[in-house]
PDB file with one MODEL, atoms N, CA, C and O in Angstrom:
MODEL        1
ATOM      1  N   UNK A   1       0.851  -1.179   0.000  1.00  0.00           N
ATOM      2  CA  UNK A   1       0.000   0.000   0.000  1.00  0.00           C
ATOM      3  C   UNK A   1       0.894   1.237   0.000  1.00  0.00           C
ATOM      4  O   UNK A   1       1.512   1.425   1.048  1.00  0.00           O
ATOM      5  N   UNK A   2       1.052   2.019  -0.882  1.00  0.00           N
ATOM      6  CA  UNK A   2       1.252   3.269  -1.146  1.00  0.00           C
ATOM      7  C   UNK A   2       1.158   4.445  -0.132  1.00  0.00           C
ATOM      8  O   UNK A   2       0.153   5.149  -0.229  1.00  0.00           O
ATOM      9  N   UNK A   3       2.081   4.755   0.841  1.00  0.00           N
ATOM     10  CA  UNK A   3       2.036   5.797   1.739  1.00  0.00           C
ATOM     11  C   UNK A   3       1.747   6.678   1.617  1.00  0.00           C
ATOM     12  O   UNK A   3       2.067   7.271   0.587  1.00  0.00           O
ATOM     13  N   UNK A   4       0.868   7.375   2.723  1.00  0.00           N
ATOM     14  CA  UNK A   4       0.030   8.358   2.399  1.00  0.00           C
ATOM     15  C   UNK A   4       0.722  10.072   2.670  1.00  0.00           C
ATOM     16  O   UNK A   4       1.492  10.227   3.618  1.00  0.00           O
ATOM     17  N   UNK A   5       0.441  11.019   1.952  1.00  0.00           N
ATOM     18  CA  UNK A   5       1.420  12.293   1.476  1.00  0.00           C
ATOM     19  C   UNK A   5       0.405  13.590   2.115  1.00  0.00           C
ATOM     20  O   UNK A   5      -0.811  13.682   2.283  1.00  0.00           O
ATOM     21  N   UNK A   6       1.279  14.289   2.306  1.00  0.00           N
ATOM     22  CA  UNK A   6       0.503  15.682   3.611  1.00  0.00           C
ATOM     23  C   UNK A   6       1.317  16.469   2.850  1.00  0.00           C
ATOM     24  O   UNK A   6       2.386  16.090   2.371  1.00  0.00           O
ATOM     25  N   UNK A   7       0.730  17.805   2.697  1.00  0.00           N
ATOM     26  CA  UNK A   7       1.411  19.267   2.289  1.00  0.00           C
ATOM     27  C   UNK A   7       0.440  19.842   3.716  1.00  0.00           C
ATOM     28  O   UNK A   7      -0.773  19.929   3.906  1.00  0.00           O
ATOM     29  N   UNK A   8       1.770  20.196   4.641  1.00  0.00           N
ATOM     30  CA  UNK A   8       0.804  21.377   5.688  1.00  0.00           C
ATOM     31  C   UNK A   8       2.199  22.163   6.296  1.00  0.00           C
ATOM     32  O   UNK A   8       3.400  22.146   6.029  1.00  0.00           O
ATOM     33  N   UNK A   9       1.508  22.709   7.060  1.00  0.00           N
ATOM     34  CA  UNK A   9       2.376  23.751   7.880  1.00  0.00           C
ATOM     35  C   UNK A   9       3.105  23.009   8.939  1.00  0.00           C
ATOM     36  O   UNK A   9       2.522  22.013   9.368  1.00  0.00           O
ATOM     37  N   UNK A  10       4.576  23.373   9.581  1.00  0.00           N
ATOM     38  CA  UNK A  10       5.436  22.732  10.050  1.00  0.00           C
ATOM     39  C   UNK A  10       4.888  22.086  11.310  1.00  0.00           C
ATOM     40  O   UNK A  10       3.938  22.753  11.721  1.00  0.00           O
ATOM     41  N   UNK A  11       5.213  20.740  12.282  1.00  0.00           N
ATOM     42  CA  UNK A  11       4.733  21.061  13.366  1.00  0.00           C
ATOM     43  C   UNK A  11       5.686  20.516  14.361  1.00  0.00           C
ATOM     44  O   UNK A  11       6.509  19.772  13.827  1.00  0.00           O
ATOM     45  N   UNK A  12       5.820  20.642  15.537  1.00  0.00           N
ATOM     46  CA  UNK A  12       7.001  19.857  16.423  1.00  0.00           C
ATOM     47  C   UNK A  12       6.894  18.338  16.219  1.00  0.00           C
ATOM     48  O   UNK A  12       5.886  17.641  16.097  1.00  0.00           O
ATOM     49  N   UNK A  13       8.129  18.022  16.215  1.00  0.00           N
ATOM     50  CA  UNK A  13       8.581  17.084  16.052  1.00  0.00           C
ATOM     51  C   UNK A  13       7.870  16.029  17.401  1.00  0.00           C
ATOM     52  O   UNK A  13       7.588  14.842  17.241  1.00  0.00           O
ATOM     53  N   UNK A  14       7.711  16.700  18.524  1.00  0.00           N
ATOM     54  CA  UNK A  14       7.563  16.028  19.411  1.00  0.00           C
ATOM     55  C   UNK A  14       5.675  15.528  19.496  1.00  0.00           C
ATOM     56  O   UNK A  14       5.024  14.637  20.043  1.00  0.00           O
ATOM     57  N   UNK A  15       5.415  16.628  18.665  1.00  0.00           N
ATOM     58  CA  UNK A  15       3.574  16.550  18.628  1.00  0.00           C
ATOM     59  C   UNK A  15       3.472  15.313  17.545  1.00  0.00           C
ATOM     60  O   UNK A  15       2.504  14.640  17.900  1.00  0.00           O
ATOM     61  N   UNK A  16       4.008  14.798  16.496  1.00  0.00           N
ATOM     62  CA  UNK A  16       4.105  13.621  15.593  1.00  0.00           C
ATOM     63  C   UNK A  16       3.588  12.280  15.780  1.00  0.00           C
ATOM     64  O   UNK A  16       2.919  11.638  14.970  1.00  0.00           O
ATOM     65  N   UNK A  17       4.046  11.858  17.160  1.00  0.00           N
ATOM     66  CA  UNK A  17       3.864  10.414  17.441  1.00  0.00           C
ATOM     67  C   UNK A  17       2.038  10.356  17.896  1.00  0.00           C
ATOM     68  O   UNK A  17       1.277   9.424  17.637  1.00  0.00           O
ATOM     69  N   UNK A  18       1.724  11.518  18.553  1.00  0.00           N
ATOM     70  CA  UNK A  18      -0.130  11.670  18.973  1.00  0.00           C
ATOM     71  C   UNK A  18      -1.018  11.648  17.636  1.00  0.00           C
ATOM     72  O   UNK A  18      -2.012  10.923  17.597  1.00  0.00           O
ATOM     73  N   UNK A  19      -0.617  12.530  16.424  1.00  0.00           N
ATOM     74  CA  UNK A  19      -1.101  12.539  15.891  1.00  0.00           C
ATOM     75  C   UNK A  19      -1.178  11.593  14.734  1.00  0.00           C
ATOM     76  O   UNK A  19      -2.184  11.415  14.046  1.00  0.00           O
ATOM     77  N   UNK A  20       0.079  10.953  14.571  1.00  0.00           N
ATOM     78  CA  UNK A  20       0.526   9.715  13.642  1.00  0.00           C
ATOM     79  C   UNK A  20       0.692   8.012  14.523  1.00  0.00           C
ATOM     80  O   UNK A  20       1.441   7.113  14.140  1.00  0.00           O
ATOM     81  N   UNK A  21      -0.285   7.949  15.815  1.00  0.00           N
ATOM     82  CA  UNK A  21       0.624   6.767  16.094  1.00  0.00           C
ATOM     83  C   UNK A  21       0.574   5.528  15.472  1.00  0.00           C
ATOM     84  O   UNK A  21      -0.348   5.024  14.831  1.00  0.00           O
ATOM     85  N   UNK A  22       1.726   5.078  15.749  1.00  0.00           N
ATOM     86  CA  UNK A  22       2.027   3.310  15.663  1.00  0.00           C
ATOM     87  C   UNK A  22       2.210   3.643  14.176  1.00  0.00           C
ATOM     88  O   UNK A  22       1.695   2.762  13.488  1.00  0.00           O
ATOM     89  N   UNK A  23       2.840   4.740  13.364  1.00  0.00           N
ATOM     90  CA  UNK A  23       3.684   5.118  11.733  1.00  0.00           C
ATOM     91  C   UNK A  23       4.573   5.192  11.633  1.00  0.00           C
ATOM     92  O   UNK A  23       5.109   5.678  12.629  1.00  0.00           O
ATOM     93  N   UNK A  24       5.329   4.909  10.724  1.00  0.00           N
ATOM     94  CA  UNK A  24       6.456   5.195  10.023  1.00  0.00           C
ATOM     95  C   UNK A  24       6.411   6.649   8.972  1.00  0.00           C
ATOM     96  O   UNK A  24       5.636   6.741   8.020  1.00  0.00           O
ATOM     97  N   UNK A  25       7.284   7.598   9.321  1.00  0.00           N
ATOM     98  CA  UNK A  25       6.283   8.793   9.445  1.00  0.00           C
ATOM     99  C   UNK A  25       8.436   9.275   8.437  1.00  0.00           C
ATOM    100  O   UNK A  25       9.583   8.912   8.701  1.00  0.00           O
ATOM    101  N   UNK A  26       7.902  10.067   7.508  1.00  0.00           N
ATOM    102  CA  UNK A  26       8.832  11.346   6.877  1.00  0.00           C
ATOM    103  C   UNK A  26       8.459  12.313   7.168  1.00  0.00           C
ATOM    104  O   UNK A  26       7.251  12.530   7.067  1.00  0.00           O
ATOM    105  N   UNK A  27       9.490  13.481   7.739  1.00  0.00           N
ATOM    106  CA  UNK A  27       9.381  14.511   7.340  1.00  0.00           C
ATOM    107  C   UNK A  27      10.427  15.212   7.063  1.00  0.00           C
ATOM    108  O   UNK A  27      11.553  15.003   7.515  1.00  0.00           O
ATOM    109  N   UNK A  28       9.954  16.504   5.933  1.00  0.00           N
ATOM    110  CA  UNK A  28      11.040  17.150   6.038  1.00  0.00           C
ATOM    111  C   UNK A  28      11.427  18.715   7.279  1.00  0.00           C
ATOM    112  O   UNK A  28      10.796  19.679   7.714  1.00  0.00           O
ATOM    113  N   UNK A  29      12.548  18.258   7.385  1.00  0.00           N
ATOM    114  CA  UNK A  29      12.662  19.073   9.029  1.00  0.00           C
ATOM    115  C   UNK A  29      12.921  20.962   8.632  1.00  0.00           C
ATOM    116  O   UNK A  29      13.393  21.396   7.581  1.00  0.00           O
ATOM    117  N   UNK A  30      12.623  21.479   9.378  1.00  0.00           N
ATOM    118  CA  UNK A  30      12.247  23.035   8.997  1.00  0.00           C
ATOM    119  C   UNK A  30      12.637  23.526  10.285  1.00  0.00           C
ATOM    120  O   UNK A  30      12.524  24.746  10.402  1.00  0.00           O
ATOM    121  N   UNK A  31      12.982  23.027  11.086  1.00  0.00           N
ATOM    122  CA  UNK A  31      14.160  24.045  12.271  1.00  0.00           C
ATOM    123  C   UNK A  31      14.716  22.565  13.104  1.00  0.00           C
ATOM    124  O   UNK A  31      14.110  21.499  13.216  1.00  0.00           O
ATOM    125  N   UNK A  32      16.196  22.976  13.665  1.00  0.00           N
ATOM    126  CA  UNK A  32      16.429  22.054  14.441  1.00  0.00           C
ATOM    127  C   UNK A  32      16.432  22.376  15.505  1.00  0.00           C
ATOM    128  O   UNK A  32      15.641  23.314  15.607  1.00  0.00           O
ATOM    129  N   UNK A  33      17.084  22.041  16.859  1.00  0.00           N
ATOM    130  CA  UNK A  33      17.766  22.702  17.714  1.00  0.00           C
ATOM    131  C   UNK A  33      18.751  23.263  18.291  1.00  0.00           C
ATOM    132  O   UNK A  33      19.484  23.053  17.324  1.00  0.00           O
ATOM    133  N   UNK A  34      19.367  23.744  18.943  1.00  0.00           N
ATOM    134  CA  UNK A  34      20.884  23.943  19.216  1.00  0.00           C
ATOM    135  C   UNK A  34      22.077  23.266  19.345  1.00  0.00           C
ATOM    136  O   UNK A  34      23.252  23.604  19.485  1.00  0.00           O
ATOM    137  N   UNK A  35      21.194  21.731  19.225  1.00  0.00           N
ATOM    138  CA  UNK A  35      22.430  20.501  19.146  1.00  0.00           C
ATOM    139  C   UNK A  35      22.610  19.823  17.871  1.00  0.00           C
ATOM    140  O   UNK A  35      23.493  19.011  17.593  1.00  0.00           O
ATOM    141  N   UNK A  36      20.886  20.609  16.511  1.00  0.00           N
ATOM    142  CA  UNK A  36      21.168  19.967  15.508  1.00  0.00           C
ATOM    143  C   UNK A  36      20.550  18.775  15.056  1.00  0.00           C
ATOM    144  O   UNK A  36      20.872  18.015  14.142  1.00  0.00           O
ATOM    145  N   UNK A  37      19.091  18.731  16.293  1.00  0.00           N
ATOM    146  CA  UNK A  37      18.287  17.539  16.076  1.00  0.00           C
ATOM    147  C   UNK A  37      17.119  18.206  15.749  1.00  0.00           C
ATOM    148  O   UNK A  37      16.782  19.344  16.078  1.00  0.00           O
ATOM    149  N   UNK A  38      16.436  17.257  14.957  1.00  0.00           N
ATOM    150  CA  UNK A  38      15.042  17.964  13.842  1.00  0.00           C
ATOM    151  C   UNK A  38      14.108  18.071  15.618  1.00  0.00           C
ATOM    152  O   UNK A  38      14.017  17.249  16.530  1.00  0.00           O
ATOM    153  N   UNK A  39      13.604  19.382  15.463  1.00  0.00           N
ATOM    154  CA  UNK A  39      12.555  20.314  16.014  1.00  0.00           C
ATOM    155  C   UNK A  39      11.138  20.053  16.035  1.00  0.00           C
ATOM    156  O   UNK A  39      10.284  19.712  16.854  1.00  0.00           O
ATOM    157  N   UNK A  40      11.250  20.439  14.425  1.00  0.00           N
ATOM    158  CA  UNK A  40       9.982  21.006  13.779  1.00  0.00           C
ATOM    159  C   UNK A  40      10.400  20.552  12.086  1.00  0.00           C
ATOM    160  O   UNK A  40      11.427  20.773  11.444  1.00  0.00           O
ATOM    161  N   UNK A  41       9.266  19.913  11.753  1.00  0.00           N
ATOM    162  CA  UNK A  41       9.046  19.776  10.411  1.00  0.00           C
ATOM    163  C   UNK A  41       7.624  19.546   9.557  1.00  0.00           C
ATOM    164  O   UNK A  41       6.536  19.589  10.132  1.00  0.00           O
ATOM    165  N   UNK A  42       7.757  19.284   8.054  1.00  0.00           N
ATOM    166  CA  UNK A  42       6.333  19.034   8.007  1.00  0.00           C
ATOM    167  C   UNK A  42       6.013  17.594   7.448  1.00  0.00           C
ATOM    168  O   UNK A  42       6.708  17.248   6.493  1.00  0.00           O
ATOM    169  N   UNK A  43       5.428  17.047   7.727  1.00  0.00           N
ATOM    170  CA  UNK A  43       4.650  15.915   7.434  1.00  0.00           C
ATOM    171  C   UNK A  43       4.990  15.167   5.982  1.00  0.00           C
ATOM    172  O   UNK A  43       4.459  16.012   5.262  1.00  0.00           O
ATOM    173  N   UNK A  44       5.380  14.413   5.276  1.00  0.00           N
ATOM    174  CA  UNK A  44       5.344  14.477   4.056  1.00  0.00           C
ATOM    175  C   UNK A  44       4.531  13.456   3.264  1.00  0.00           C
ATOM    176  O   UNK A  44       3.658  13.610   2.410  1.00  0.00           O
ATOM    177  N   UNK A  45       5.327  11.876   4.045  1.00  0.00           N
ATOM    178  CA  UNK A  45       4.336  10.733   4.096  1.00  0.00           C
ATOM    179  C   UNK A  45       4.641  10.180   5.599  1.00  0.00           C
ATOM    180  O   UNK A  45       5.494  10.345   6.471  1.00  0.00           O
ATOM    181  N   UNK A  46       3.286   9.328   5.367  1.00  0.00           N
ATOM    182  CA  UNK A  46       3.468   8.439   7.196  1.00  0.00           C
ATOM    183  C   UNK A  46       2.669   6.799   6.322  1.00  0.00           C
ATOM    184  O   UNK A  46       2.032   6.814   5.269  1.00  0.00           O
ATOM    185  N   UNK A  47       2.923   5.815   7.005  1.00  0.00           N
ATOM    186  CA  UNK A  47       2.220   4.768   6.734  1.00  0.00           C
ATOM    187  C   UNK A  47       2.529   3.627   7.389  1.00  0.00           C
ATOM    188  O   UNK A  47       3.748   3.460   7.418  1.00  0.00           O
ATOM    189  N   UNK A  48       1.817   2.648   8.006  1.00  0.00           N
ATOM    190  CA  UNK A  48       2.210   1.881   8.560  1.00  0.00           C
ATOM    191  C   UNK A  48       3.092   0.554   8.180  1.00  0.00           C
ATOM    192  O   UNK A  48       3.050  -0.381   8.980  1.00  0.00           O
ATOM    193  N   UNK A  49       3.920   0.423   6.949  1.00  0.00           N
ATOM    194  CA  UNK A  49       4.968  -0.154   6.556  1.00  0.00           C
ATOM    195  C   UNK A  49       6.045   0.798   6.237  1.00  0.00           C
ATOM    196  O   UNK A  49       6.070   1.818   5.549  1.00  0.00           O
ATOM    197  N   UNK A  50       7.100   0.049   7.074  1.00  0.00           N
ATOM    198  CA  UNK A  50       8.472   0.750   6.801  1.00  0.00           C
ATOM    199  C   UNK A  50       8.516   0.672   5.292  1.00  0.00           C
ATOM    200  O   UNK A  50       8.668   1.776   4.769  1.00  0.00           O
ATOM    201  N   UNK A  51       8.440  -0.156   4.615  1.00  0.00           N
ATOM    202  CA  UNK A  51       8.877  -0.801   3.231  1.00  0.00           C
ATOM    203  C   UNK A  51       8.180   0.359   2.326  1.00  0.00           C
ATOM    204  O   UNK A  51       8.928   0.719   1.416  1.00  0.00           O
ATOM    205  N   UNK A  52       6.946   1.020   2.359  1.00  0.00           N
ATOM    206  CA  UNK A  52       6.177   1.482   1.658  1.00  0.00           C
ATOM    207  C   UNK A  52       6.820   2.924   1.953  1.00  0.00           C
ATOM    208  O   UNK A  52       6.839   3.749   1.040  1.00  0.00           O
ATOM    209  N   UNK A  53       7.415   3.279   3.379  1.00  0.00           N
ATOM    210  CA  UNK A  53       8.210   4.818   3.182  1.00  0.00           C
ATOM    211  C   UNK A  53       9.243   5.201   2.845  1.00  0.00           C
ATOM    212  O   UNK A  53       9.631   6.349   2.633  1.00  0.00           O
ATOM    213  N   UNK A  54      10.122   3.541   2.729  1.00  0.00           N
ATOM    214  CA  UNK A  54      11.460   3.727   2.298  1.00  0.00           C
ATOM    215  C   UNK A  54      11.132   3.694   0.524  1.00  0.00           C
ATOM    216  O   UNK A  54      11.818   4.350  -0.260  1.00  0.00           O
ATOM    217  N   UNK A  55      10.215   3.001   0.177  1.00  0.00           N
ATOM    218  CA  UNK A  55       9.990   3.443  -1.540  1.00  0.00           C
ATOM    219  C   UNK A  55       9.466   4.876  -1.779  1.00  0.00           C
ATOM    220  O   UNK A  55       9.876   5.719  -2.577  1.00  0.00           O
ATOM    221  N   UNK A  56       8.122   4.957  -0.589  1.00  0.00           N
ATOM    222  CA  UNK A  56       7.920   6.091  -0.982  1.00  0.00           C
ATOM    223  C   UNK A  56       8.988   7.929  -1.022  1.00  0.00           C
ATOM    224  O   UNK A  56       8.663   8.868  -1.749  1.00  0.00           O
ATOM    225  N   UNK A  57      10.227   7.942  -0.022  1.00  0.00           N
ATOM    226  CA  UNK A  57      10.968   8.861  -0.018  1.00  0.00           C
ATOM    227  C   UNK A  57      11.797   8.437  -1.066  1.00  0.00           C
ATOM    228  O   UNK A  57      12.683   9.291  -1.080  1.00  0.00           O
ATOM    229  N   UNK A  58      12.078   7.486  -2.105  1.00  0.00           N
ATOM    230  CA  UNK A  58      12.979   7.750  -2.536  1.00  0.00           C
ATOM    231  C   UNK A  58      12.320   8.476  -3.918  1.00  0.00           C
ATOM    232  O   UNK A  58      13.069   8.633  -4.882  1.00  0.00           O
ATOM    233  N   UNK A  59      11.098   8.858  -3.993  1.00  0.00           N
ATOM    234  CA  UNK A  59      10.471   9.620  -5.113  1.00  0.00           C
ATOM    235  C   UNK A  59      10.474  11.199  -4.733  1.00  0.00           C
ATOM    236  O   UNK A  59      10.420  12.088  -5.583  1.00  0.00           O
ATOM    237  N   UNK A  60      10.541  11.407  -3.401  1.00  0.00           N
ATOM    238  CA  UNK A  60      11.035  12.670  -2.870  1.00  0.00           C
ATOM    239  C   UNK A  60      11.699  13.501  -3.619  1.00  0.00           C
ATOM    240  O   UNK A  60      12.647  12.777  -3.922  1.00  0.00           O
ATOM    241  N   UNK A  61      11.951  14.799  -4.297  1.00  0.00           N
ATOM    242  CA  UNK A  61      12.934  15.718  -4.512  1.00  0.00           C
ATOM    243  C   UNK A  61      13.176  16.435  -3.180  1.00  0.00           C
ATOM    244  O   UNK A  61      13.195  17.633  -3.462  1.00  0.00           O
ATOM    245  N   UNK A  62      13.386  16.266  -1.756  1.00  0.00           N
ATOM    246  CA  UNK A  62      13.887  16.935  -0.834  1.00  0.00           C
ATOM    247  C   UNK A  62      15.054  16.704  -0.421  1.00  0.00           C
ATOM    248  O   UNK A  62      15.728  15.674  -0.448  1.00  0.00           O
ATOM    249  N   UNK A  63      15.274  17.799  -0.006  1.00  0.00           N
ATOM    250  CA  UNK A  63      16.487  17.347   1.484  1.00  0.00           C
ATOM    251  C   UNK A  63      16.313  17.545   2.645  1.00  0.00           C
ATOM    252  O   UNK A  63      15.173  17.975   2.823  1.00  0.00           O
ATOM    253  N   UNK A  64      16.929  17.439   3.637  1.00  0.00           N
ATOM    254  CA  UNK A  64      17.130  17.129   5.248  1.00  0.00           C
ATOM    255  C   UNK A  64      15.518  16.569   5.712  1.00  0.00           C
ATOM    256  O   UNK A  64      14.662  17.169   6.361  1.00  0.00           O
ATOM    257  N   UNK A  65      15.486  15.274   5.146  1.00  0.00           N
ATOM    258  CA  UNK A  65      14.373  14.761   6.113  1.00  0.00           C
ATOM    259  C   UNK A  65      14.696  13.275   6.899  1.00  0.00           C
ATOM    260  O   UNK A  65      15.499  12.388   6.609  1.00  0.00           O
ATOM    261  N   UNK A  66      13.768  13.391   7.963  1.00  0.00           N
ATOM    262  CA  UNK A  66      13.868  12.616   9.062  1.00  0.00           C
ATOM    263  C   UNK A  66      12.502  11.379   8.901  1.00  0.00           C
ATOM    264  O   UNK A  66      11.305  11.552   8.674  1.00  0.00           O
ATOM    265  N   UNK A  67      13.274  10.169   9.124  1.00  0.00           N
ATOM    266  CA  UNK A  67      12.037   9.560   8.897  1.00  0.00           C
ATOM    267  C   UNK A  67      12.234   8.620  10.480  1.00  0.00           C
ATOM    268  O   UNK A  67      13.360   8.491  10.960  1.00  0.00           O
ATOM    269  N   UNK A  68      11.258   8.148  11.020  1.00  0.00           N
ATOM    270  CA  UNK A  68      11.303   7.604  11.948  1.00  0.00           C
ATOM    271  C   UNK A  68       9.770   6.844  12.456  1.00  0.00           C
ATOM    272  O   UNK A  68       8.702   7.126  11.914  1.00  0.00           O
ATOM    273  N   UNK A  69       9.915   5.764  13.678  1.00  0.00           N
ATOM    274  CA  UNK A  69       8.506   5.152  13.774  1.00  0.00           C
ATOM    275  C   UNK A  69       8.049   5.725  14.974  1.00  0.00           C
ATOM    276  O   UNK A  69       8.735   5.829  15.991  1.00  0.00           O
ATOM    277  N   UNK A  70       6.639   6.172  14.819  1.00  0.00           N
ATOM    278  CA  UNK A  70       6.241   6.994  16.603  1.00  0.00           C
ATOM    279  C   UNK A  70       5.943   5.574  17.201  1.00  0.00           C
ATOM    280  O   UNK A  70       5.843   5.610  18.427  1.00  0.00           O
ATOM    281  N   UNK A  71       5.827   4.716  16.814  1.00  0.00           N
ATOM    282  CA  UNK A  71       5.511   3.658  18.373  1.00  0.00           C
ATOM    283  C   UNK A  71       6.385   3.114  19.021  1.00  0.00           C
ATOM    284  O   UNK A  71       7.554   3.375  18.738  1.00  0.00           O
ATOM    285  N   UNK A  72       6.182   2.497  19.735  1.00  0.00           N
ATOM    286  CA  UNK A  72       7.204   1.855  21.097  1.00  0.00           C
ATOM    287  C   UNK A  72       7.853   0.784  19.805  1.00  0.00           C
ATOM    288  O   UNK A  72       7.231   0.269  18.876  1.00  0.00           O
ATOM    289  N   UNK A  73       9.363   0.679  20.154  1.00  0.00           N
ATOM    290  CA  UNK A  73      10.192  -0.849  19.569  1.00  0.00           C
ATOM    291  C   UNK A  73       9.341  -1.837  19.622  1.00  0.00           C
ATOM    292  O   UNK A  73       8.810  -2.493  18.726  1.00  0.00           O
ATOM    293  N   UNK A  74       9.236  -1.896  21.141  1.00  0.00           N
ATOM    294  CA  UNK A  74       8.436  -3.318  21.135  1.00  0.00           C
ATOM    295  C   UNK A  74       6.757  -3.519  20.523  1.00  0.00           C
ATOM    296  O   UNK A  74       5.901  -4.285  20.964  1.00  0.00           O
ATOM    297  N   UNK A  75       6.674  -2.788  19.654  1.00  0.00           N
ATOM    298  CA  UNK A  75       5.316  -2.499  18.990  1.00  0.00           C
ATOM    299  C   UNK A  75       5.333  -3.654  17.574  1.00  0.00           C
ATOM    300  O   UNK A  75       6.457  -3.584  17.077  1.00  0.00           O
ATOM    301  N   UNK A  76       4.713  -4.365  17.029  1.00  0.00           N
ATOM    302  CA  UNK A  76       4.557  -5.030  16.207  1.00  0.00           C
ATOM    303  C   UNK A  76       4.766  -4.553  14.931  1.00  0.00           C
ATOM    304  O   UNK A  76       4.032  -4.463  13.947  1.00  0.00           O
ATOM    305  N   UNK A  77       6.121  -4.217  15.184  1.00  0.00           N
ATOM    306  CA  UNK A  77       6.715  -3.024  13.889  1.00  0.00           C
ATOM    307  C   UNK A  77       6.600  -3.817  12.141  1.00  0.00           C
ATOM    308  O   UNK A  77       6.460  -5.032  12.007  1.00  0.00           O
ATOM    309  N   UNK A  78       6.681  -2.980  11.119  1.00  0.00           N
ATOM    310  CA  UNK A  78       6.627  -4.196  10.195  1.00  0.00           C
ATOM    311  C   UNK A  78       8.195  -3.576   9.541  1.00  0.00           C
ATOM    312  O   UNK A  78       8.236  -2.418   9.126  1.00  0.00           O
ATOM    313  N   UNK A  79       9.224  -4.313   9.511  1.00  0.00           N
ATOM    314  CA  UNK A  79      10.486  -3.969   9.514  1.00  0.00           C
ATOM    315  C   UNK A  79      11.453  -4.336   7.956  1.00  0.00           C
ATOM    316  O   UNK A  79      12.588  -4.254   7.486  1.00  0.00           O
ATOM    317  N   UNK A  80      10.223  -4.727   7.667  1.00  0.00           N
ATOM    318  CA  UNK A  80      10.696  -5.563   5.985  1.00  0.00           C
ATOM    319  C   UNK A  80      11.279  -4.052   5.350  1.00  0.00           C
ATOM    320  O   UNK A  80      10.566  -3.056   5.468  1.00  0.00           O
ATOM    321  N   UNK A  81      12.494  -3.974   4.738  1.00  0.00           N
ATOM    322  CA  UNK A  81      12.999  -3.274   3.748  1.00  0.00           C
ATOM    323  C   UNK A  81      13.538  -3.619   2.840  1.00  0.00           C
ATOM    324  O   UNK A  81      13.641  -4.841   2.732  1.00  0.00           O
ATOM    325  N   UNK A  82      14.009  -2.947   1.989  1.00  0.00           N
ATOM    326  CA  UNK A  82      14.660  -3.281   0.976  1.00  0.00           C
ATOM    327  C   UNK A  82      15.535  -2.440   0.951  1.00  0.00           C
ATOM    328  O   UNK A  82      15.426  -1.734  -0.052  1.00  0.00           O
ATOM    329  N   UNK A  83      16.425  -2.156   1.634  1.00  0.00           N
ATOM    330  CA  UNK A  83      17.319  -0.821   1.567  1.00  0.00           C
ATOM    331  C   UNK A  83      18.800  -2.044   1.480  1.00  0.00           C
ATOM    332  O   UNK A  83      18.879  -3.152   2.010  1.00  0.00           O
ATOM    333  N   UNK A  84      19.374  -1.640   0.996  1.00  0.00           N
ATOM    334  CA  UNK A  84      20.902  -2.278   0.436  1.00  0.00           C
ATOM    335  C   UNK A  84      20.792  -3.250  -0.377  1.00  0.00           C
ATOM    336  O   UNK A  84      21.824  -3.739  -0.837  1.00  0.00           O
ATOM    337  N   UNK A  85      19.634  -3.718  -0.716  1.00  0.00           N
ATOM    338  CA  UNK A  85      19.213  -4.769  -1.509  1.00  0.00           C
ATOM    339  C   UNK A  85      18.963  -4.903  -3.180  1.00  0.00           C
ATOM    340  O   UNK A  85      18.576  -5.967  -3.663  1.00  0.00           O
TER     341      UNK A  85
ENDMDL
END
C-alpha cells in the first residue's frame, strides 16, 4: 500500500507520534535545535509499513528529512525493507 502524502504547515517534532501513532512517518525538518536535532518539520508521508516509506521517499525531490517510527520498539513493527538490496 502506497504511503500516504501531507502538504501542511510545520509542526514539532515532538507533537508527531499523537497525531501519527504506531507510523512510520517522513518529514522534512524546517528548524532544528541547538544541538542539531530535527525540532519542527512538516509531514510528508506516514504509513504503517516501513517498506512502503522507504519506496515512498525515494520519489522525494527533498532534502534534510527525518524519517522515523512513533511507536514503542516493542510495537509489532513491520520492519521488511529493501534498503541495500
Amino acid at each position: 500500500m502506497p504511503p500516504n502524502t501531507l502538504e501542511q504547515t510545520p509542526v514539532k517534532i515532538s507533537d508527531i507520534p499523537e497525531k501519527y501513532p504506531k507510523q512510520w512517518v517522513t518529514v522534512k525538518i524546517t528548524q532544528r535545535d541547538l544541538y542539531g536535532l530535527p525540532l519542527e518539520g512538516k509531514v510528508m508521508l506516514y504509513a504503517k509499513s516501513k517498506t512502503d516509506i522507504v519506496d515512498g521517499t525515494k520519489n522525494l525531490k527533498v532534502n534534510d528529512l527525518y524519517v522515523f517510527y512513533t511507536g514503542r520498539i516493542d510495537d509489532d513493527v513491520d520492519q521488511k525493507s529493501n534498503i541495500g538490496q
